[in-house]
C-alpha positions as CSV (number, residue, x, y, z in Angstrom):
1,X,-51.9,27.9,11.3
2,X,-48.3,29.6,10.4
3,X,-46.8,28.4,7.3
4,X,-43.6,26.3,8.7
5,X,-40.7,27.3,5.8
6,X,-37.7,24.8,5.7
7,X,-34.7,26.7,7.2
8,X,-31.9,26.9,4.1
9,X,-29.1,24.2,4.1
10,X,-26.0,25.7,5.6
11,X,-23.5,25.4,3.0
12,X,-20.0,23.3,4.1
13,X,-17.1,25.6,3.9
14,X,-14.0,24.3,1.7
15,X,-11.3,22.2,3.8
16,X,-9.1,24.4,5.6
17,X,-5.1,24.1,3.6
18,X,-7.0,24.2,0.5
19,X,-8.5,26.7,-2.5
20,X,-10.8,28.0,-4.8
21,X,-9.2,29.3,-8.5
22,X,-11.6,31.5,-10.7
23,X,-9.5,33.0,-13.8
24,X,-10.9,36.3,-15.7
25,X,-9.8,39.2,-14.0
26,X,-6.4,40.7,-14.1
27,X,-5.6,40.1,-10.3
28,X,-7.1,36.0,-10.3
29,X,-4.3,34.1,-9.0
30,X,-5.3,32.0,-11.5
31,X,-4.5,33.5,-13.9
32,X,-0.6,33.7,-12.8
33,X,-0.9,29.8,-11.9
34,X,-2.1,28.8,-15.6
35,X,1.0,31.0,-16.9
36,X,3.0,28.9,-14.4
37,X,1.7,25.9,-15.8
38,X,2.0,26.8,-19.8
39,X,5.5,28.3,-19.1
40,X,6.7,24.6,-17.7
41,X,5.2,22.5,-20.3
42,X,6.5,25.5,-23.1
43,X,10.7,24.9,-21.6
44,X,10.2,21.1,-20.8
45,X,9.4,20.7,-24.5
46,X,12.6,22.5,-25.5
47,X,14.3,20.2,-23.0
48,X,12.6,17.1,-24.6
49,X,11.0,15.7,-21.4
50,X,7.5,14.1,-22.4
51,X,4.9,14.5,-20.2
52,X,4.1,11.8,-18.2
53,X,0.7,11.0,-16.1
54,X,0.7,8.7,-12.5
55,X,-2.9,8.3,-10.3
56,X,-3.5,10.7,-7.8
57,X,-3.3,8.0,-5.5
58,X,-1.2,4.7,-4.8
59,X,-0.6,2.1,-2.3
60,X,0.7,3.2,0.8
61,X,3.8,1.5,0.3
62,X,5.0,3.2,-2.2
63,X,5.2,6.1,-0.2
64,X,6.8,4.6,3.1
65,X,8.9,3.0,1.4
66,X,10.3,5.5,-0.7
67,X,9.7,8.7,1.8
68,X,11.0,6.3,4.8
69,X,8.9,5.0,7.6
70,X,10.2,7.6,10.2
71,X,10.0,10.7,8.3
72,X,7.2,13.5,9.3
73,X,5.5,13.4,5.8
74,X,5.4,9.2,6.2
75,X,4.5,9.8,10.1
76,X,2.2,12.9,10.6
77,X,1.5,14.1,7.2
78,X,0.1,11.6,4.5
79,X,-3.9,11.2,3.9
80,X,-4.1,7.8,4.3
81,X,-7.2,5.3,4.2
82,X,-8.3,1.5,3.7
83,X,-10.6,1.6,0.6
84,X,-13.6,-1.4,0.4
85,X,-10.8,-4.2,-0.2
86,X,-9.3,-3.3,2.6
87,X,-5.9,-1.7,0.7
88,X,-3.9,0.9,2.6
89,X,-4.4,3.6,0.2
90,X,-2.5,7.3,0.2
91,X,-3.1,10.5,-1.4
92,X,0.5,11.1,-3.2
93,X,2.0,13.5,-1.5
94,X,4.6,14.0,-3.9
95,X,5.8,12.7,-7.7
96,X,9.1,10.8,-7.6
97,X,7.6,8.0,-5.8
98,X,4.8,7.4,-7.9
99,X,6.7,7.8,-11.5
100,X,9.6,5.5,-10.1
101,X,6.8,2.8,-9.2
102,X,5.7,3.3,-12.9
103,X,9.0,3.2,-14.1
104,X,9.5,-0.5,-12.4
105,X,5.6,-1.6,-12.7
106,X,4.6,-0.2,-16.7
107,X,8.1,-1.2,-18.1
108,X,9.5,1.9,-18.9
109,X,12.9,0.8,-18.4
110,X,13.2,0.4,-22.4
111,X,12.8,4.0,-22.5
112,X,15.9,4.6,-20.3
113,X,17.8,7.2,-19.8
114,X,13.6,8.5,-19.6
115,X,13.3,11.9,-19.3
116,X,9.3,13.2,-18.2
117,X,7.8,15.8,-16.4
118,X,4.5,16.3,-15.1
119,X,2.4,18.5,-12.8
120,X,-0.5,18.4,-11.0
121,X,-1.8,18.5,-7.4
122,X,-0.4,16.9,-4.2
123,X,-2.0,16.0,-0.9
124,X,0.1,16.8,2.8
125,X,-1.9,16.9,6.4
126,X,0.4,20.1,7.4
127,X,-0.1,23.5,8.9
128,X,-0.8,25.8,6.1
129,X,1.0,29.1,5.8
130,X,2.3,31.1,3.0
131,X,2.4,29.7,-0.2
132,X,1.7,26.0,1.7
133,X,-2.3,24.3,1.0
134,X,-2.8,21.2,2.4
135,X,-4.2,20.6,-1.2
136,X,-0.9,22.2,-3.4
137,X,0.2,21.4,-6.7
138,X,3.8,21.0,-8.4
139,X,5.5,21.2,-11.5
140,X,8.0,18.2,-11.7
141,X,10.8,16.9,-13.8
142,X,13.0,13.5,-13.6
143,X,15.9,11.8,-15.5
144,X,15.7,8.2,-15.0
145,X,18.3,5.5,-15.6
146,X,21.5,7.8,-16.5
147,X,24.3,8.1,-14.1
148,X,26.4,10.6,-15.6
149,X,26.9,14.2,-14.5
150,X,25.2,16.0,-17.6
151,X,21.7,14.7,-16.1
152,X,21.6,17.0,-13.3
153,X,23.7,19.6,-15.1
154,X,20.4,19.5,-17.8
155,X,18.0,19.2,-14.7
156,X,19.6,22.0,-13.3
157,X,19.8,24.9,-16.7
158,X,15.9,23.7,-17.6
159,X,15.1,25.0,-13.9
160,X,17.4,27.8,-14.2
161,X,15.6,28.8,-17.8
162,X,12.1,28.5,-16.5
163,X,13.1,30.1,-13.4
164,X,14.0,33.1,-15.9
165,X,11.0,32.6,-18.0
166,X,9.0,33.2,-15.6
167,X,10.4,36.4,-15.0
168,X,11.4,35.4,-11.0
169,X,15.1,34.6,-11.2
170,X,15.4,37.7,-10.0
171,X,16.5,37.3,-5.9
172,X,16.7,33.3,-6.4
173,X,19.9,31.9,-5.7
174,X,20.6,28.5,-6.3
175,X,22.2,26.3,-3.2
176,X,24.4,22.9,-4.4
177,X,25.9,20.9,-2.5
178,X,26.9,17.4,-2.8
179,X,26.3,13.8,-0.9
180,X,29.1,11.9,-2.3
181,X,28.9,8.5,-3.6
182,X,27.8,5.9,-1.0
183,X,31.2,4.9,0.8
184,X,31.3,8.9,0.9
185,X,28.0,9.0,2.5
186,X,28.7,6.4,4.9
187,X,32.3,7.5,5.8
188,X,30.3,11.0,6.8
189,X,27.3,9.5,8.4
190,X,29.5,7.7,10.9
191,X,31.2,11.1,11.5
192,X,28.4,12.8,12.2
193,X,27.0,10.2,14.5
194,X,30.7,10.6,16.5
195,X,30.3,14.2,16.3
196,X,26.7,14.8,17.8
197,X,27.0,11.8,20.3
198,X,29.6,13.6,22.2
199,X,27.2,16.5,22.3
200,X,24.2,14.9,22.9
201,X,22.8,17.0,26.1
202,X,23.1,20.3,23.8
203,X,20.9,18.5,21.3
204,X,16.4,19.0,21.0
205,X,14.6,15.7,21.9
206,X,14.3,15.4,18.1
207,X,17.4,15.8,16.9
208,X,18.4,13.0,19.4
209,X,15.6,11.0,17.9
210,X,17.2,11.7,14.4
211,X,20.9,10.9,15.7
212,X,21.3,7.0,14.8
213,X,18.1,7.1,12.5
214,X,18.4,9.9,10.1
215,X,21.6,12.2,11.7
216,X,21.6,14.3,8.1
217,X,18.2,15.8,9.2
218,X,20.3,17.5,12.5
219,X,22.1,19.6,10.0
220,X,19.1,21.5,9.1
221,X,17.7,21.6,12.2
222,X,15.2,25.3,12.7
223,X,15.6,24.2,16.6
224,X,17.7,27.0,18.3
225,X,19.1,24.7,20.4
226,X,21.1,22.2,17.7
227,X,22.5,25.1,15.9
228,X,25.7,25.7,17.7
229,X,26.5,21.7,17.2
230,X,24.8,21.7,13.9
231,X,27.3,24.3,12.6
232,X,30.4,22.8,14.2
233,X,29.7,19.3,12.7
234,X,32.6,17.9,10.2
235,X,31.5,18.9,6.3
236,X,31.2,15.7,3.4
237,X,34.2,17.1,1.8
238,X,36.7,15.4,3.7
239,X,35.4,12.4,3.4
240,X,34.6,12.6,-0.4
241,X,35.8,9.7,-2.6
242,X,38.0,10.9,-5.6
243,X,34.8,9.7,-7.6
244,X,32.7,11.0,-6.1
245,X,34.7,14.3,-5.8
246,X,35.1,14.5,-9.5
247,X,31.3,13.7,-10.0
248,X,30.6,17.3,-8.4
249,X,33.2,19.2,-10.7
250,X,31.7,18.4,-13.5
251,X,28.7,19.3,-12.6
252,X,29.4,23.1,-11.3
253,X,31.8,23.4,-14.5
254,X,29.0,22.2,-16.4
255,X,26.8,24.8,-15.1
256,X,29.3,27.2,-15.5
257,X,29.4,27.0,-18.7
258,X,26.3,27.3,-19.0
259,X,26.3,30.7,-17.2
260,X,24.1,29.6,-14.3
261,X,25.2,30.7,-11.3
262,X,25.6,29.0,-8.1
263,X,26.9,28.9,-4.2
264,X,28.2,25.9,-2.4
265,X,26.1,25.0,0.8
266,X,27.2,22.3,2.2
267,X,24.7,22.0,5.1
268,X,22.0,21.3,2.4
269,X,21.1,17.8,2.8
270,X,19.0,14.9,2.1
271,X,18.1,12.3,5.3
272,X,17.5,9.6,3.1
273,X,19.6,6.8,2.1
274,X,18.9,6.7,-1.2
275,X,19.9,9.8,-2.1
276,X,23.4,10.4,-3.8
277,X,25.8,12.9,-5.4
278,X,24.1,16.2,-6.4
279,X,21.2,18.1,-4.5
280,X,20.1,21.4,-4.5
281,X,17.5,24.1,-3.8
282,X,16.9,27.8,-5.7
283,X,16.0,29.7,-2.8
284,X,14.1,33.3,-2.5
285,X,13.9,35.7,0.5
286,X,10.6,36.8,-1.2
287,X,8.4,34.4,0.5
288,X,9.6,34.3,4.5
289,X,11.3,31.8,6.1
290,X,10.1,28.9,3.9
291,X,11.7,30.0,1.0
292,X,12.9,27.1,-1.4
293,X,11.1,27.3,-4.6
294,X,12.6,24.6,-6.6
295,X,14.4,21.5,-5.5
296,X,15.7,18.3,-6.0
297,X,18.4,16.2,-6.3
298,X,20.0,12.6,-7.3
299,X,18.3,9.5,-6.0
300,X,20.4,6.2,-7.6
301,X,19.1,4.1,-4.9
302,X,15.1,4.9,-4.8
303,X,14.1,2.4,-7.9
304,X,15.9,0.1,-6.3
305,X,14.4,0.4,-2.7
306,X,10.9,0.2,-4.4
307,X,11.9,-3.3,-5.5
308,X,13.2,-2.2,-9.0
309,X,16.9,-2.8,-10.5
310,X,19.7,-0.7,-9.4
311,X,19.2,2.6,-11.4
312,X,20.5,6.1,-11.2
313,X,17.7,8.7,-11.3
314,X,17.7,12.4,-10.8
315,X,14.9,15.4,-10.2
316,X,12.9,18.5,-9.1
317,X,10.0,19.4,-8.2
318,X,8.6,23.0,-7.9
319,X,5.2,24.6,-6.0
320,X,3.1,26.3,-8.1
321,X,1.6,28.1,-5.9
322,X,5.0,29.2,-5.1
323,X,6.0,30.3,-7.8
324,X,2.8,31.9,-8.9
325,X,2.9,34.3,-6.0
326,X,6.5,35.5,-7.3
327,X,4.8,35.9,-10.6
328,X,3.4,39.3,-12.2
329,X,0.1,38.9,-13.5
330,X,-0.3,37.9,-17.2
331,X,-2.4,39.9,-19.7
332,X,-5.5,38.4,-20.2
333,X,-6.5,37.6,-23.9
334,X,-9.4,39.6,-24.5
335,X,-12.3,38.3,-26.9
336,X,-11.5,39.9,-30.2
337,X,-15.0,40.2,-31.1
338,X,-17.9,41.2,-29.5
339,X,-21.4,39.8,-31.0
340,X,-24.5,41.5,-30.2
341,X,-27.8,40.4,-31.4
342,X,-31.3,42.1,-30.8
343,X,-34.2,40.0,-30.8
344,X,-34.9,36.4,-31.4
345,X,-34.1,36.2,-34.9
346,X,-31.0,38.1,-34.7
347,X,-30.3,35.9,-31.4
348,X,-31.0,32.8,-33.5
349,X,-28.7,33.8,-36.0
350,X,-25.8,35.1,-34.0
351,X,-25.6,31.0,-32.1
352,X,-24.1,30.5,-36.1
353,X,-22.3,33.1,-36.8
354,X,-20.3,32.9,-33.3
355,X,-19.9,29.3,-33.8
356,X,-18.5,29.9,-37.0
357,X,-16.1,32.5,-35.9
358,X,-15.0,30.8,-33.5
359,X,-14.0,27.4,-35.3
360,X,-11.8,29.9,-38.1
361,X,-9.8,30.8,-34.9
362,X,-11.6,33.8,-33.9
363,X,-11.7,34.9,-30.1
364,X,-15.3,36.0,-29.2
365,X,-17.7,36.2,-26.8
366,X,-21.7,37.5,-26.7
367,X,-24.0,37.9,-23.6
368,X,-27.0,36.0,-22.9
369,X,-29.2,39.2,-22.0
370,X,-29.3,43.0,-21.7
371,X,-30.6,45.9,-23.8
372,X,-28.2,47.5,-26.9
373,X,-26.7,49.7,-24.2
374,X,-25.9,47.0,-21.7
375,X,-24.7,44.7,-24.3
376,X,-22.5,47.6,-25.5
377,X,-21.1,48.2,-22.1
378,X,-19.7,44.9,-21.5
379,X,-18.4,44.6,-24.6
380,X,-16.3,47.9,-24.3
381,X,-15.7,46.8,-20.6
382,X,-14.5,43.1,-21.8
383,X,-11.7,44.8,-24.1
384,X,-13.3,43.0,-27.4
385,X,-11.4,44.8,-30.3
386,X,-14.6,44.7,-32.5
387,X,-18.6,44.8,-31.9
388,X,-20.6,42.6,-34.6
389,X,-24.3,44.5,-34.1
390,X,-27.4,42.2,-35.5
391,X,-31.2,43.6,-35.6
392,X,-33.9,42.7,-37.2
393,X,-32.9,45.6,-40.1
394,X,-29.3,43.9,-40.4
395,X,-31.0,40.6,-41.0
396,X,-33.1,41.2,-43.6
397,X,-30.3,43.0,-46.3
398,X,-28.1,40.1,-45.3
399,X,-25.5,41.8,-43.4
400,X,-24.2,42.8,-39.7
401,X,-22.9,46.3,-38.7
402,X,-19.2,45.9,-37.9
403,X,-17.6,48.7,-35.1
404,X,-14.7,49.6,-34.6
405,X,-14.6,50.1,-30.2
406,X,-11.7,51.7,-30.4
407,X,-12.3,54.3,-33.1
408,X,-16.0,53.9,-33.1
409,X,-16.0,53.5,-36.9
410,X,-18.9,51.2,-38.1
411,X,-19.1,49.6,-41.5
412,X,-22.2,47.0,-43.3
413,X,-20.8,43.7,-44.1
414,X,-22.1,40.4,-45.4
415,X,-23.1,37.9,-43.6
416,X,-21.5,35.9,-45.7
417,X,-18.0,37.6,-45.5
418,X,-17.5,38.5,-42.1
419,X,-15.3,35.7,-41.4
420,X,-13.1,36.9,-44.0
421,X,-13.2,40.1,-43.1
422,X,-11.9,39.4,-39.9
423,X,-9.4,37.1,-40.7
424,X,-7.7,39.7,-42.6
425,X,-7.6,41.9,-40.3
């Protein structure tokens, strides 16, 4: 009778919207995204925002009720679930919500004006596309519980700098605009309502959804068919509050003087209620239509929507996958030293000498198998600066050949002194 073999397992593909990340090789997008990563956390400290961690997931109503019920992350887009207890539970699908609950929940208000910045990965049920993972991860920074204009201005050069540190400031502009204060807000609200009422029938079945809702989201409208009353709607600067007014010339002188340079675009809005003042995007034509990079803005009313005390906040968030993608690749850090033992003893040995090398600060690396001619063709191919050589000959005077795998010059040393040796070099 045949021999019945069990057919192999199919193996489950990853989730569609998300992705795999192997670094080592100079094209691994990796590689670019850890440079993204260390570049952030290198500027933030200049800025003195202190890192800050907040659980990968929260209650569900932190999210609705700082995203807003009605909008299409809230509505279509959240991964949402009851755990055991029975809890709504949501995969955060962005920061601010999460660190503002902190802010109200852990007491950090004794901190304030708090600034922190984190990064990390973010969860969104959404088509993917370029530079979009249903899976994606952000860089963020906040300012919590000051008010005053230098906030954003600092919020503003720190993403500027990065932006430049990076090396992708190059074809990103940033977009300001301003939302006024809240009786500025309102006073505009009303007019826009006026305004896209009387042309309602020229309007998309969403936008008339958004009208008495959320009519700020019409101004951005991608439908063809709001455009033409999109662009003809009344702008917030006439009905800007001298406050409110002065609020947003301080800021643009402020980032004047700091020689970062911007354009007004006053169709750049926020739908939500919360959101005051200052808001911006740094925009790219490098990446198609969805081209923001970094963006933010002031939200004085979020803390105290979650339940909090009135408290002025402001921040930005930034994809790294993004950015990544504008990014050249970095060099990759090659193992200064190569160790290559032959035979058991010498293989005994080198576990020690690697060990030690490597604890005085010493980069290296040694393979696990091969003859002398493989082992020396991966460590010319890995870019190793120096090949430490160990036989059974080398071990018994004490010492290890030393190469040079650039010049090919090979010298004895001591066991004993190849640390430093090396560290003098």
């Amino acid at each position: 009778m045949a021999k019945i073999e069990n057919p192999r397992p199919k193996t489950p593909n990853a989730v569609r919207g998300t992705q795999d990340m192997l670094g080592g090789t100079a094209q691994a997008f990796q590689e670019r995204f850890a440079h993204v990563v260390a570049t952030f956390d290198r500027v933030r400290s200049l800025y003195g925002f202190h890192r800050v961690e907040v659980p990968v997931f929260e209650s569900t109503a932190v999210f609705a009720r700082s995203l807003g019920e009605s909008t299409d992350v809230v509505s279509k887009e959240m991964y949402t679930f009851d755990d055991r207890g029975g809890d709504s539970i949501t995969l955060r699908p962005e920061f601010t919500a999460g660190i503002a609950r902190a802010y109200i929940t852990e007491g950090w208000q004794q901190y304030a004006p708090l600034k922190v910045a984190t990064h990390g990965p973010l969860f969104r049920y959404e088509r993917p596309q370029k530079g979009r993972f249903r899976q994606f991860h952000q860089l963020d920074a906040e300012i919590i519980g000051s008010g005053e204009p230098g906030a954003d201005i600092e919020l503003l050069v720190f993403a500027d700098q990065l932006l430049r540190e990076l090396g992708v400031s190059e074809g990103v502009t940033l977009h300001l605009n301003t939302l006024g204060d809240g009786e500025s807000r309102e006073a505009w609200r009303a007019a826009l309502i006026a305004h896209f009422e009387s042309h309602r029938d020229q309007l998309s079945e969403e936008s008339i959804d958004r009208l008495h809702r959320n009519p700020l989201r019409i101004l951005d409208s991608k439908d063809p068919r709001d455009r033409p009353v999109a662009d003809s709607a009344p702008d917030i600067d006439a009905y800007l509050t001298d406050e409110a007014r002065g609020f947003f010339e301080k800021v643009t002188a402020g980032l004047d003087a700091a020689g970062v340079a911007w354009e007004r675009n006053a169709r750049l809005v926020r739908g939500l209620d919360y959101y005051r003042h200052t808001a911006f995007e740094f925009i790219t034509d490098r990446l198609g239509a969805q081209g923001t990079v970094l963006g933010g803005g002031r939200y004085d009313g979020l803390i105290e929507n979650l339940g909090g005390p009135s408290t002025p906040a402001v921040g930005w968030a930034a994809g790294i996958e993004r950015l990544a993608m504008l990014t050249d690749a970095p060099e990759l850090v090659a193992p200064a030293i190569a160790v290559i033992p032959m035979g058991d003893a010498a293989e005994a040995k080198a576990v020690g000498i690697i060990a030690d090398l490597r604890r005085a600060g010493l980069a290296c690396d040694m393979g696990y198998r091969g003859n002398m001619k493989k082992r020396m063709q991966r460590a010319n191919a890995s870019g190793a600066a120096f090949a430490i050589i160990l036989g059974d000959d080398e071990l018994a005077r004490g010492e290890a050949a030393v190469r040079d795998l650039q010049s090919g010059q090979q010298e004895a040393v001591a066991l004993d002194r190849l640390i430093e040796k090396f560290t003098a070099l």
